[in-house]
KESELO-327555 format. One line per field, with one value per residue (C-alpha): x, y, z; residue in three letters. Coordinates in Angstrom, 2 decimals. Each point is the difference from the previous one (the first is absolute). Example, Ala and Ser with C-alpha at 12.3 -4.5 7.8 and 13.67 -1.06 7.14 Angstrom:
BEGIN
x = [12.30 1.37]
y = [-4.50 3.44]
z = [7.80 -0.66]
r = [ALA SER]
END
This chain:
BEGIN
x = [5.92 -2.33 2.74 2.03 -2.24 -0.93 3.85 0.58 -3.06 0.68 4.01 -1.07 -2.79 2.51 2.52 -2.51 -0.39 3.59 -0.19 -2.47 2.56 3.04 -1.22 -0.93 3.27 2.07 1.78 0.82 -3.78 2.51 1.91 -2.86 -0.47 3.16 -0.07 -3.66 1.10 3.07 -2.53 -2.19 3.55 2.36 1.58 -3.41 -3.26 -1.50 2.71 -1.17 2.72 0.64 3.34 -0.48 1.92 -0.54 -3.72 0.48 2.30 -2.49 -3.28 2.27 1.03 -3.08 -1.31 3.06 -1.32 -3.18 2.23 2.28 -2.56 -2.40 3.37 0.09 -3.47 -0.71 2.79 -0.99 2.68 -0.85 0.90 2.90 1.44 2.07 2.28 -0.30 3.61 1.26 -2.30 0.20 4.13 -0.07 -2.26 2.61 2.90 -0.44 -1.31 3.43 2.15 -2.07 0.38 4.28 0.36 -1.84 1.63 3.36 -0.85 -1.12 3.64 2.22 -1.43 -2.07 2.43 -3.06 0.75 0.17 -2.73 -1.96 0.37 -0.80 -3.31 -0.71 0.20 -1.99 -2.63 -0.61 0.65 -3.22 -2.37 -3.62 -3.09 -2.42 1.75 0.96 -3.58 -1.81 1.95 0.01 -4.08 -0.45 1.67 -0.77 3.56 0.30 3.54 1.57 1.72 -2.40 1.71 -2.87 -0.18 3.30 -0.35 -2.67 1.44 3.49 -1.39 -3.04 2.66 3.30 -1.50 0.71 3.51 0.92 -1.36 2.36 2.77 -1.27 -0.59 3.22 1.92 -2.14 1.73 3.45 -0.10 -1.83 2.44 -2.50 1.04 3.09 0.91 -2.74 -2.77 0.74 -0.12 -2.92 -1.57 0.16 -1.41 -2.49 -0.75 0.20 -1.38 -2.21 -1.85 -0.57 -1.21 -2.23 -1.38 -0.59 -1.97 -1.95 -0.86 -0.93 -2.37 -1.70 -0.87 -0.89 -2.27 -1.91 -0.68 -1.13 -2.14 -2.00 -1.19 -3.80 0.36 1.07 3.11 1.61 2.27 1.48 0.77 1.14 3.01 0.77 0.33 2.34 1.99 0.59 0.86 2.02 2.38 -0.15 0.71 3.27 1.02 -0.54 2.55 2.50 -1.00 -0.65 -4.13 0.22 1.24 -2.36 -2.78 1.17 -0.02 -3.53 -0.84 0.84 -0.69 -3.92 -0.54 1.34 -2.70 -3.75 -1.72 -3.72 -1.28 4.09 -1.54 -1.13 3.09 1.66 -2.44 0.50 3.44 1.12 -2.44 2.63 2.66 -0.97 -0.67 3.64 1.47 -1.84 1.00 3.96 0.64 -2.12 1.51 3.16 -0.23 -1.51 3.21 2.31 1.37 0.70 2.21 2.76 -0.43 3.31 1.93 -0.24 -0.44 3.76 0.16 -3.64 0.57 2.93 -0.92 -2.97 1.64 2.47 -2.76 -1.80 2.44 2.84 -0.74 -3.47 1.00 3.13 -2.32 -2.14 2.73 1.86 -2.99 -1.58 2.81 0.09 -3.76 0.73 -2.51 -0.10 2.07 -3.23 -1.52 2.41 0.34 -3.82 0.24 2.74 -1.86 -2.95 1.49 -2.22 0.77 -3.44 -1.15 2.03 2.99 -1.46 -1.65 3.20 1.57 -2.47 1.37 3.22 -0.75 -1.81 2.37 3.15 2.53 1.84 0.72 1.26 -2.06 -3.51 -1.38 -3.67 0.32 2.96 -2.24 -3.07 1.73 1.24 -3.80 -0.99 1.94 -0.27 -4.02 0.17 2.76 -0.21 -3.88 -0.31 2.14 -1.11 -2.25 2.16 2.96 -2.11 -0.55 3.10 1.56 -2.67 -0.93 -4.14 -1.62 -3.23 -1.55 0.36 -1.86 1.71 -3.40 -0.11 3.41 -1.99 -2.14 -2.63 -0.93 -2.99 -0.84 -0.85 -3.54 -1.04 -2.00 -3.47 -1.67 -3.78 -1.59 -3.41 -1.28 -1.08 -3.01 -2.25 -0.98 2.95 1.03 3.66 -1.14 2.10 2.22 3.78 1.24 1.49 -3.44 -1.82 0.15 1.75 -0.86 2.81 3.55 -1.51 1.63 -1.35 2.56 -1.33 -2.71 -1.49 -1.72 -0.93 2.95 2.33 1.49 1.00 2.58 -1.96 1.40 -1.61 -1.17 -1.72 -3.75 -2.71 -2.63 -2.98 1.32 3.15 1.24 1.92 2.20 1.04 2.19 0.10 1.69 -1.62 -1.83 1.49 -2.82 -1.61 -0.04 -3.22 -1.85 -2.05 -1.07 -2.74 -2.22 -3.70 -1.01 -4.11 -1.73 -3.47 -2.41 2.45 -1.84 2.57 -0.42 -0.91 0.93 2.57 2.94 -1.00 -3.74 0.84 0.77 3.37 1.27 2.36 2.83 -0.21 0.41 -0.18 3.12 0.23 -2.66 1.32 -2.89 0.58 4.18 -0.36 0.73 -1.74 0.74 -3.11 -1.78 -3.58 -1.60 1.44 -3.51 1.27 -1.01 -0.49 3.41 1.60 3.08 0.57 3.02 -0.87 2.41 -0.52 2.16 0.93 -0.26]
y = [-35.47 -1.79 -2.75 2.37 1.28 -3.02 -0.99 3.63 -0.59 -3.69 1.21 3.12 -2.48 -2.49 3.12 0.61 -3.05 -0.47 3.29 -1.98 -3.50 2.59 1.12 -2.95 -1.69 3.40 0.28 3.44 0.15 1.75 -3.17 -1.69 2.43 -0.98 -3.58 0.47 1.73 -3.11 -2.46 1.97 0.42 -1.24 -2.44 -0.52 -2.09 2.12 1.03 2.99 1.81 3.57 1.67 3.49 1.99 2.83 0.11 -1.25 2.56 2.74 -1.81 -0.63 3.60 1.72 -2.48 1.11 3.08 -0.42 -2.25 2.66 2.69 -2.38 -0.63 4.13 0.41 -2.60 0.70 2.18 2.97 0.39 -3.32 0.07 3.45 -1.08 -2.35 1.66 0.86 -2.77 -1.58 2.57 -0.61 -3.78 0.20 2.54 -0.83 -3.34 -0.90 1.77 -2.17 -3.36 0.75 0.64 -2.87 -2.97 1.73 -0.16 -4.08 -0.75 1.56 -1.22 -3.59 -1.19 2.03 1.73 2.96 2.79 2.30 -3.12 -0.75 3.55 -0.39 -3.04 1.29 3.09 -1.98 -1.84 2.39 1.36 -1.57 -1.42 2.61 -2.65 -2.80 1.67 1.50 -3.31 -1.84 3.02 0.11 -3.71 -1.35 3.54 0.24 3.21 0.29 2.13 3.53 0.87 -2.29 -0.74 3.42 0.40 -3.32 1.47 3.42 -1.64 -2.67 1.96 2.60 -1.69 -0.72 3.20 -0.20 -3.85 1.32 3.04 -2.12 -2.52 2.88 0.97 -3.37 -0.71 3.53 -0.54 -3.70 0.97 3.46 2.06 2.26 1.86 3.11 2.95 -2.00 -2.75 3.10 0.63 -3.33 0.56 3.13 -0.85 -3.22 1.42 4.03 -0.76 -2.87 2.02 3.10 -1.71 -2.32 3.04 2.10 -2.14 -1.36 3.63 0.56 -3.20 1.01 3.27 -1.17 -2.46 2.75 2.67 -2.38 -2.65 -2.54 -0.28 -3.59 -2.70 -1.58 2.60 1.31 -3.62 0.42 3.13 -1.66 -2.39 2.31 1.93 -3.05 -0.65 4.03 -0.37 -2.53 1.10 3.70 -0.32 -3.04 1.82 2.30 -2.87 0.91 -3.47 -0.14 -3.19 2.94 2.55 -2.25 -1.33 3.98 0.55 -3.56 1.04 3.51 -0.48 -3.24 2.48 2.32 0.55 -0.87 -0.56 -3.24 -1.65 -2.86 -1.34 1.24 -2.53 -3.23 1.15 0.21 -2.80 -1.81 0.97 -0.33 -3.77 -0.55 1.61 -2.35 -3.15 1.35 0.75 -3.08 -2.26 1.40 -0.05 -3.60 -0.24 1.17 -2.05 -3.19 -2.67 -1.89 2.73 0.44 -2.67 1.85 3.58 -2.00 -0.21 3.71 1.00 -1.83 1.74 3.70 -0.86 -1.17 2.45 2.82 -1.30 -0.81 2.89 2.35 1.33 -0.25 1.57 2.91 0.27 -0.37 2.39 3.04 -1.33 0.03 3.82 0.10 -2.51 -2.46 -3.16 -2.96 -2.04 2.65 0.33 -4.14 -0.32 3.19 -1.80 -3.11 2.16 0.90 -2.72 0.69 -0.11 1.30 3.40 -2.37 -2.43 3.04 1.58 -3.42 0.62 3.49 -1.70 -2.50 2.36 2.88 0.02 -0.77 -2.99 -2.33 -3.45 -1.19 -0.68 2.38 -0.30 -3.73 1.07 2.31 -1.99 -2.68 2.40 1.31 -3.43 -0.92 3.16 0.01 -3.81 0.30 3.18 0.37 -2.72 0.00 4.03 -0.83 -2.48 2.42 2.78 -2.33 -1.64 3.51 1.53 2.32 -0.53 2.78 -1.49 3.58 0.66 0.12 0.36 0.86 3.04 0.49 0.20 2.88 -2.78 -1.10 -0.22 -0.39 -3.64 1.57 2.04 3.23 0.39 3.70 0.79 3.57 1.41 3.78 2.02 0.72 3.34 -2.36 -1.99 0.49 0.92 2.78 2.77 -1.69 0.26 -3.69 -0.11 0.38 -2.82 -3.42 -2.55 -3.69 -1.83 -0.87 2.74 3.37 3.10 0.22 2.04 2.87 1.66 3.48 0.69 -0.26 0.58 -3.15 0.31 -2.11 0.03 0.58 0.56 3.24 -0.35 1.39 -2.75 1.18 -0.53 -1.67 -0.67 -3.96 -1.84 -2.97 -2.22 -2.67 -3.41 -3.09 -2.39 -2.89 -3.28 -2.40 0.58 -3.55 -0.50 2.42 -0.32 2.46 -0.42 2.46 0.60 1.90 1.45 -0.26 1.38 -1.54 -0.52 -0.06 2.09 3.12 2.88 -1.92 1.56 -2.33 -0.29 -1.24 -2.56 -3.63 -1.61 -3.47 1.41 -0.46 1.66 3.84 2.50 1.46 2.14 1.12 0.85 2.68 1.54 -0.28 1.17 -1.49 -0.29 -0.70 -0.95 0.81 -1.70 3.45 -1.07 -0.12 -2.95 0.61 -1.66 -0.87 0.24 -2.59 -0.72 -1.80 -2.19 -1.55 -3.66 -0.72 -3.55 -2.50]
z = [65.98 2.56 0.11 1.35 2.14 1.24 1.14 1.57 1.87 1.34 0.99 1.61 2.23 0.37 1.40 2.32 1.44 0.41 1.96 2.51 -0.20 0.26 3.31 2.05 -0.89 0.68 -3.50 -1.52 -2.18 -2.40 -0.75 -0.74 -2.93 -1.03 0.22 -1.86 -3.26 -0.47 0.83 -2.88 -2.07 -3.14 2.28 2.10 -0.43 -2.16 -2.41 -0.44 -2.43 1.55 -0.31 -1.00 2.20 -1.59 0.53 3.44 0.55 -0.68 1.91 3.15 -0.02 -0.40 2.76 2.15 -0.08 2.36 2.12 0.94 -0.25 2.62 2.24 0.61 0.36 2.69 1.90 3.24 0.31 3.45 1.36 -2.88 1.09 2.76 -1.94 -3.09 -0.04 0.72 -3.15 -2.25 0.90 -0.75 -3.05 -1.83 1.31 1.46 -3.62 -1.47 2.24 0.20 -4.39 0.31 3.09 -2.22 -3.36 0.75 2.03 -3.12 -2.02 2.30 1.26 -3.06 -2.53 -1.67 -2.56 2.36 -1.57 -0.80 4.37 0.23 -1.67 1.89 3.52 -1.55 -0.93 3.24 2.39 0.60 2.66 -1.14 1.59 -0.99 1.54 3.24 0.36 -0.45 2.75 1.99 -0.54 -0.07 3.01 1.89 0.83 2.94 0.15 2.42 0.15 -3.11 -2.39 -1.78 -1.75 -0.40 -1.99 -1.83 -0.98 -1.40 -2.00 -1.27 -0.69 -1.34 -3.57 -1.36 1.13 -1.04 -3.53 -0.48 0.66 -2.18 -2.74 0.16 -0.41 -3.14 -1.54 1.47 -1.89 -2.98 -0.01 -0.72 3.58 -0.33 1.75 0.15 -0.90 2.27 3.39 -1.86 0.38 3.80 0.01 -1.49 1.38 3.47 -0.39 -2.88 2.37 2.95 -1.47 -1.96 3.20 1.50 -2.23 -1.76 4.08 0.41 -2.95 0.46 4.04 -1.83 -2.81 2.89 2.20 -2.01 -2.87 1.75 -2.50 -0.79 -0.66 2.75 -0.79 -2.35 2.38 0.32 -4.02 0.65 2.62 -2.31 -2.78 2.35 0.82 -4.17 0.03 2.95 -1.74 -3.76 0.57 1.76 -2.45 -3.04 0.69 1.32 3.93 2.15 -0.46 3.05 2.36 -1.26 0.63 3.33 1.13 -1.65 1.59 3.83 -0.51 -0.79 2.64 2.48 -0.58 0.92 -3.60 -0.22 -0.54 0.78 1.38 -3.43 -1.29 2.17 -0.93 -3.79 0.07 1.94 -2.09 -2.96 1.60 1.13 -3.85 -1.58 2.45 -0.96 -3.69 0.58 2.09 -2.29 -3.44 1.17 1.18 -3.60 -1.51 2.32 -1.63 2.79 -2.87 0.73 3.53 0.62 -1.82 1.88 3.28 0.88 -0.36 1.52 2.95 1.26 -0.66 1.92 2.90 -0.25 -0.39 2.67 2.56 -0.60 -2.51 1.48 3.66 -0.65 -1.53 2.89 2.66 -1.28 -0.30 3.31 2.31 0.11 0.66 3.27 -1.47 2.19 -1.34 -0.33 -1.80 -2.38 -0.41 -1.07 -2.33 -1.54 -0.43 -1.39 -3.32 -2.24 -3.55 -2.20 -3.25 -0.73 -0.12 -2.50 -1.89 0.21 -1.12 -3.10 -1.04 -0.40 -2.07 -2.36 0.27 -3.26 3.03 -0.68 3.07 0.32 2.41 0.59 2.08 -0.25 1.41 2.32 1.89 -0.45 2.14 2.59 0.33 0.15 2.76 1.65 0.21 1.10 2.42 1.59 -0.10 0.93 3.11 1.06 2.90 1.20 0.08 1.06 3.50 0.36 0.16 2.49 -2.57 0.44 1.86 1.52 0.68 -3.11 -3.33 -3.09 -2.48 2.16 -2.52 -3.28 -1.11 -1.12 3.69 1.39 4.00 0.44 1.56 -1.99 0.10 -0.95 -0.86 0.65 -1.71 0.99 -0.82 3.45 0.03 1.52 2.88 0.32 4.18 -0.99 -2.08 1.45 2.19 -0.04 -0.53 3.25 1.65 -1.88 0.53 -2.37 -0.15 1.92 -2.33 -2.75 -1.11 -2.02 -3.00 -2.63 -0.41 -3.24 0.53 -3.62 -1.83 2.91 1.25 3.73 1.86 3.34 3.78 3.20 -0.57 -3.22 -0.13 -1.47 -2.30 -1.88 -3.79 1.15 -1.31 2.69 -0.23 2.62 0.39 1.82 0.24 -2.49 1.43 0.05 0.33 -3.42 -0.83 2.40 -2.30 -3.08 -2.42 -2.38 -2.32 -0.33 -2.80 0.22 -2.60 -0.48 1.98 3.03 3.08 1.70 -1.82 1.49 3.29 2.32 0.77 3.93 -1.48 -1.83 1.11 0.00 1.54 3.52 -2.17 -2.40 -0.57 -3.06 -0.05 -3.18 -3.12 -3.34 -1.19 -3.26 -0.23 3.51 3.32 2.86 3.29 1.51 3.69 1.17 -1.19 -3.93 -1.99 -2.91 -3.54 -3.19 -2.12 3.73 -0.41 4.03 1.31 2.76 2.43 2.12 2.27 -0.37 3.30]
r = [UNK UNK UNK UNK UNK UNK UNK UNK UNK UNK UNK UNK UNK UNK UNK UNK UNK UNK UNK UNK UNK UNK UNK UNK UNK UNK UNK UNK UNK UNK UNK UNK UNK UNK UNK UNK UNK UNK UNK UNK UNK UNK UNK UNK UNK UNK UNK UNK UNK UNK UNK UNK UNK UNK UNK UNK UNK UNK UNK UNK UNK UNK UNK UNK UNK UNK UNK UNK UNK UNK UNK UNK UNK UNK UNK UNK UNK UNK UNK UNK UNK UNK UNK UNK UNK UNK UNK UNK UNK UNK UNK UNK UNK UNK UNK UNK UNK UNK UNK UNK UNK UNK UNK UNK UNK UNK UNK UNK UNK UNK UNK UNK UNK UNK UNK UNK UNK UNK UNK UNK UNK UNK UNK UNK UNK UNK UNK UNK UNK UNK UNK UNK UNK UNK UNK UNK UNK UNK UNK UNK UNK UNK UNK UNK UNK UNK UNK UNK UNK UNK UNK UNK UNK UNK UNK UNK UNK UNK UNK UNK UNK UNK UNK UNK UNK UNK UNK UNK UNK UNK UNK UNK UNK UNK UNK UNK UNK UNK UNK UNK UNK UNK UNK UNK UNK UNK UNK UNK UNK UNK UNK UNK UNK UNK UNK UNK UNK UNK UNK UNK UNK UNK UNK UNK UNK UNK UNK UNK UNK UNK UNK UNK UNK UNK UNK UNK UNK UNK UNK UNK UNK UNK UNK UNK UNK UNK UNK UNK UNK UNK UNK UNK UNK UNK UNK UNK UNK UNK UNK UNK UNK UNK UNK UNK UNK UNK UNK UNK UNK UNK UNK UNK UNK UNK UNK UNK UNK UNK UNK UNK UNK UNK UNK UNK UNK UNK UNK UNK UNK UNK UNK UNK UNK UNK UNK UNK UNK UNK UNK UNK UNK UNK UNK UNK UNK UNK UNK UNK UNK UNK UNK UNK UNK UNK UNK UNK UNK UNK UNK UNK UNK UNK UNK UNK UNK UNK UNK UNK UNK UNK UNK UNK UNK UNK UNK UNK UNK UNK UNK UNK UNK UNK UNK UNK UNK UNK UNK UNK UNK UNK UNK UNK UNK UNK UNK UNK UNK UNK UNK UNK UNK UNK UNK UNK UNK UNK UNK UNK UNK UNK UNK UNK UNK UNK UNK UNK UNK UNK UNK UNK UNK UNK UNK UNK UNK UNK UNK UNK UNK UNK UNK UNK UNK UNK UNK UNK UNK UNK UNK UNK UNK UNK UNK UNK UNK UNK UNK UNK UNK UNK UNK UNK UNK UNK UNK UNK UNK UNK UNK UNK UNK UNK UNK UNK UNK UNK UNK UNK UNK UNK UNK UNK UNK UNK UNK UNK UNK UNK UNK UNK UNK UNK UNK UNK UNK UNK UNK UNK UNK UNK UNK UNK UNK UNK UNK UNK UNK UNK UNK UNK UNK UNK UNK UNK UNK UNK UNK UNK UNK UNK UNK UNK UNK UNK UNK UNK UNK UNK UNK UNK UNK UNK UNK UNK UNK UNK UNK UNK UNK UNK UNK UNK UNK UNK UNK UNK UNK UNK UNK UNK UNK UNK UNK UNK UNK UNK UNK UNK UNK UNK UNK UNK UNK UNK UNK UNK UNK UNK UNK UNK UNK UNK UNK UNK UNK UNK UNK UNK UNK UNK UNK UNK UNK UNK UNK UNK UNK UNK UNK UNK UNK UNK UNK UNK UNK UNK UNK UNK UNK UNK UNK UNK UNK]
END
C-alpha cells in the first residue's frame, strides 16, 4: 500500500510540474498527461502492466462527470447568451453531422464496416471543454464577435450529444436496439437528461437557500454530491447523466450561491485532478507498440475531421447566422478532440460489440494529433485571421473570474457618538474610492441607497480597492503576558519606533480595532505593522 502511494504521489508531482514546463514551451499541458502515463506504461520506462479497460472505463467516467459538470458551471450565461444558438446548434447538430460526414469518409475512402465507421465518427465528434478552456485561459486568447463563449458553451456542451450517438451504435452493432425500444433509447437519452438536469438543479438551489450549513465547507460536499446525483439519476433509468449534469452544472454557476467563490477553488481544484487522472491513465493504457499499425488509418480521419468534416459542420449552421468568414475559419480550427473521445474509445472496447478495428488506439492517435496540432497552433490562427480583440478579456467569460484588482471589505458597528449617527448616506462623507454596500439593523439586512437613515447598532460594510503595495509592509505579533509594562496603558501612551503602528488586538476571540484611547490588557495578542524602507 505505501508503494503505491508513494508512485501516485511522485506522478501526480511530476504532472504538476509538467503543467509549469507545458506552459513556458506552449504545448497543450493535456498532452503532456498523455505522453506521461506511456512514458510510465507497458511499452514505457517503467513497464508498468495496466490494461484493464474495464476499470478504466468506470474511473474515467465517473471523473467525466465533474468535467462536464465544471464546464456548465463556469461558463457565464450572460456573456454566452448571445451565441447560444448558434452553440447550442453546432453542439447537437454540428456533432450529428461532423459524426455522419467522418462516418461515411471513413466507409467510402478507407472501406471501414459501415456501422463500425459510424461508431468511429461518433466517438470523435465531440470537441474537448478541457482542452479548449486551457488554451483559451492560458494564452488569454480575446477573440472577437464573442467567440470565446460560444467556444465555451459548444464544447462544454457537445459531450452529452457525441455520447448518445455513441450509445446508440454500441446497440445497433451489438443488436440489442430494434424497433420500440430503440425510439425509446432516444427518448430517453434526450427527455430523461433534461428533466432530470433541471430538477435536481432546482432542488439543489432550493436545499442551499433554505438550510445553510453549520459547518464550513459542507455545502461544497453537498455540490458534489449533487453533481454524482445529477449524473446517476438520469442514467439509471437509461437518460444521458453527462447532459443532466451539464444542465445542473450551468444552471447552479449561473446563480447567486453563498460562499460560490470556494465552490469555484474546490472544484476546479477537482477538476484539474480528474484531468491529470484521465489523460495520465489513458496514456497508461495506450500501447505505443501498436500505434503503426492504426497510424495509416488515424492519420487521415484526422485530417479529414479537421480540415472538412468539422468546417463543413460549422459552415453550414453559421452561414444563416451571417457569421464572418474568419469567424467561422477559427471555430473550425477550434474543434480539438480530448478525453470524451478516448473515454468514449474505452466504452467500445469494453462494450459485447464486435469490431474489426482498433478503436481505442484509432482515436487515441486522432486526439493525439489533434491536441498537438491544433492546440498547439490556436493562438497563431487566432492572429493570423484577425480574430484577437485587444479590448477584450476573455476570463470576464467564466463564472470563476475574479477582477484583476480586487475588492477589499471593511465592517465597524456605529456607535451612540459616532458623527454619522442619523444621517442619510448621501449626507455623510465617504473616504475617497469607498462605497457603503451592506447594512444589518438587527436581523434585517439592508441593501443601502441615498436615502437610507444611519443609526445607533447598525453594522456597516464598505468596500475599496485593495492596496497594491503590500509588499513594503510587515506584520508581526506581540502577545502580553503578565507583567507587561504596557498594561493598563492606552495605545496613544505607550512608546513605539515612528514606524511602527498597532493595527489590530485579538482580546478574548474578539477583535479589536484599536484608537490612541485603547487601554491594552493582559493576554492582549496585538498585531503590529512596520512599514519596511
Amino acid at each position: 500500500m505505501p508503494t503505491y502511494l508513494l508512485i501516485v504521489t511522485a506522478i501526480i508531482i511530476v504532472c504538476i510540474i509538467f503543467n509549469k514546463i507545458s506552459s513556458k514551451l506552449g504545448i497543450p499541458v493535456l498532452l503532456a498527461f498523455i505522453l506521461l502515463g506511456m512514458f510510465f506504461g507497458s511499452d514505457g520506462i517503467f513497464k508498468i502492466q495496466f490494461d484493464n479497460f474495464v476499470f478504466a472505463e468506470q474511473i474515467c467516467s465517473i471523473a467525466l462527470i465533474f468535467i462536464i459538470f465544471y464546464g456548465g458551471f463556469g461558463t457565464k450565461w450572460s456573456e454566452a447568451k448571445p451565441v447560444a444558438a448558434m452553440s447550442i446548434l453546432l453542439s447537437t447538430l454540428g456533432v450529428i453531422l461532423t459524426a455522419g460526414i467522418t462516418g461515411l469518409f471513413c466507409y467510402f475512402i478507407l472501406k471501414i464496416e459501415f456501422l463500425e465507421s459510424m461508431l468511429i465518427g461518433s466517438v470523435i465528434s465531440s470537441t474537448d471543454a478541457a482542452s479548449v478552456f486551457s488554451i483559451l485561459r492560458s494564452k488569454r486568447l480575446n477573440l472577437k464577435y464573442n467567440t470565446a463563449s460560444l467556444l465555451e458553451l459548444e464544447s462544454g456542451s457537445n459531450d452529452p450529444c457525441s455520447y448518445m450517438l455513441t450509445a446508440i451504435m454500441l446497440s445497433l452493432m451489438g443488436h440489442s436496439a430494434h424497433g420500440g425500444s430503440f425510439a425509446y433509447m432516444i427518448f430517453a437519452q434526450l427527455i430523461y437528461g433534461i428533466v432530470f438536469g433541471v430538477i435536481v438543479a432546482i432542488v439543489a438551489l432550493w436545499v442551499l437557500k433554505q438550510f445553510p450549513f453549520e459547518s464550513k465547507g459542507f455545502d461544497t460536499i453537498f455540490v458534489f454530491a449533487i453533481a454524482l446525483l445529477g449524473y446517476a439519476a438520469p442514467a439509471a433509468l437509461g437518460g444521458n447523466g453527462y447532459l443532466s449534469v451539464y444542465i445542473v452544472g450551468i444552471i447552479l454557476g449561473n446563480r447567486p450561491i453563498k460562499n460560490k467563490q470556494s465552490l469555484v477553488h474546490f472544484f476546479d481544484g477537482v477538476t484539474g485532478l480528474t484531468q491529470m487522472l484521465i489523460f495520465f491513465l489513458l496514456g497508461l493504457l495506450a500501447f505505443p507498440s501498436q500505434m503503426p499499425q492504426v497510424v495509416k488509418l488515424s492519420i487521415p480521419i484526422f485530417l479529414f475531421l479537421t480540415f472538412i468534416a468539422r468546417p463543413m459542420s460549422v459552415f453550414l449552421i453559421f452561414s444563416p447566422f451571417k457569421c464572418k468568414f474568419n469567424q467561422q475559419m477559427l471555430v473550425s480550427f477550434s474543434g480539438l478532440r480530448g478525453a470524451a473521445s478516448i473515454v468514449f474509445a474505452v466504452m467500445v472496447t469494453v462494450s459485447p460489440a464486435y469490431t474489426n478495428h482498433d478503436v481505442f488506439h484509432i482515436v487515441f492517435c486522432i486526439v493525439l494529433f489533434s491536441i498537438l496540432f491544433q492546440g498547439s497552433l490556436l493562438p497563431l490562427a487566432a492572429k493570423k485571421l484577425d480574430m484577437i480583440d485587444e479590448n477584450a478579456n476573455v476570463l470576464k467569460t467564466f463564472n470563476d473570474y475574479t477582477e484583476e484588482v480586487p475588492v477589499q471589505f471593511i465592517q465597524f458597528t456605529m456607535k451612540d457618538n459616532h458623527p454619522w449617527k442619523g444621517k442619510k448616506i448621501r449626507d455623510i462623507l465617504l473616504p475617497p474610492e469607498t462605497l457603503l454596500v451592506f447594512l444589518q439593523r438587527g436581523r434585517e439586512r439592508i441593501t443601502p441607497n441615498g436615502d437610507t437613515l444611519l443609526y445607533s447598532g447598525d453594522i456597516l460594510v464598505l468596500s475599496a480597492k485593495a492596496p497594491n503595495i503590500m509588499d513594503s509592509l510587515s506584520l508581526t505579533e506581540l502577545c502580553l503576558y503578565s507583567g507587561n509594562k504596557w498594561i493598563g496603558k492606552s495605545v496613544s501612551s505607550i512608546h513605539l519606533d515612528t514606524d511602527k503602528l498597532i493595527i489590530m488586538i485579538q482580546r478574548n476571540g474578539m477583535i479589536v480595532i484599536p484608537s490612541g484611547e485603547t487601554i491594552l490588557k493582559e493576554n492582549d495578542l496585538l498585531v503590529i505593522n512596520q512599514s519596511e524602507q
